[in-house]
N, C-alpha and C positions, 0 to 999 in steps of 0.2 A: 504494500500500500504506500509506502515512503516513496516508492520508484516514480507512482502513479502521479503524487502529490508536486515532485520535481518537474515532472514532464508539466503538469498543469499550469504552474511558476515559472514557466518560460525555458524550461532543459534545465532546471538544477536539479544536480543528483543525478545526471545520468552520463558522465563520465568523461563530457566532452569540452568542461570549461563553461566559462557564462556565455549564458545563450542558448548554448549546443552547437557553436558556428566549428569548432574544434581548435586548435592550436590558443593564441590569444585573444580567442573569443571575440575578432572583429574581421574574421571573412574577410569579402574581397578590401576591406576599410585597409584591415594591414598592407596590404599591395598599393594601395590610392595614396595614403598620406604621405608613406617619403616620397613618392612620387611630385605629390602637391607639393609639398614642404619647396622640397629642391628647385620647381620652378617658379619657386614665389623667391626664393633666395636669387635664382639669374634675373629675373626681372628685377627685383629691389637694385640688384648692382648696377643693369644698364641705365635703369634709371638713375642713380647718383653719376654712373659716367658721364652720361650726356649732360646733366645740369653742370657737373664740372669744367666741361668741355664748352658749355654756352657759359661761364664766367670768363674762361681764358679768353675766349675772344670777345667777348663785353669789354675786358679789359685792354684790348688790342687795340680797339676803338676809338675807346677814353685816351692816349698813349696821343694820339694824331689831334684830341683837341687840344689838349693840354698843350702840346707845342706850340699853339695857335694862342692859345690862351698867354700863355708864357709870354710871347711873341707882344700881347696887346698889355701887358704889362710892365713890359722893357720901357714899349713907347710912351706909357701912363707915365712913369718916373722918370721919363726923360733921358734915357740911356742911348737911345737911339731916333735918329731922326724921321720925318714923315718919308723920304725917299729910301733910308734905309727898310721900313716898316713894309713900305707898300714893296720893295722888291723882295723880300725875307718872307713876308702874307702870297704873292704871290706864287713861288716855289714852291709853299708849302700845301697850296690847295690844290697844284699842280701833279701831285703825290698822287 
């Protein structure tokens, strides 16, 4: 009757683990999860590469104004002249 009672409780008591799926009791789930696991691990990374890889060149970007910038701040202080400016702003938009 205890046999009977296991089987009615979802396969306990009858030899096979919770459930009755056999082995650790989660069937095809044990084949699926590292499965899952694993592709969620490659995705999580190419995701962080590429965000890495769109700052590198965010910051390649930033690198060309800032020269320009730099460039309008020479001329602010007086370091260099309006024909100096305008041929030094020219090369560099030339880029």
């Amino acid at each position: 009757m205890m046999s009977g009672w296991g089987r009615m409780m979802g396969g306990w008591g009858n030899g096979y683990g919770y459930g009755g799926y056999g082995g650790y009791g989660m069937g095809m789930m044990g084949f699926f999860m590292p499965l899952i696991f694993g592709i969620a691990i490659i995705l999580l990374a190419v995701y962080f590469f590429r965000r890495s890889k769109s700052r590198v060149q965010s910051q390649g970007f930033s690198t060309h104004n800032s020269a320009l910038d730099i460039l309008r701040e020479r001329y602010a202080r007086g370091e260099i002249d309006s024909a100096e400016f305008q041929s030094k702003k020219q090369d560099l938009e030339s880029r």
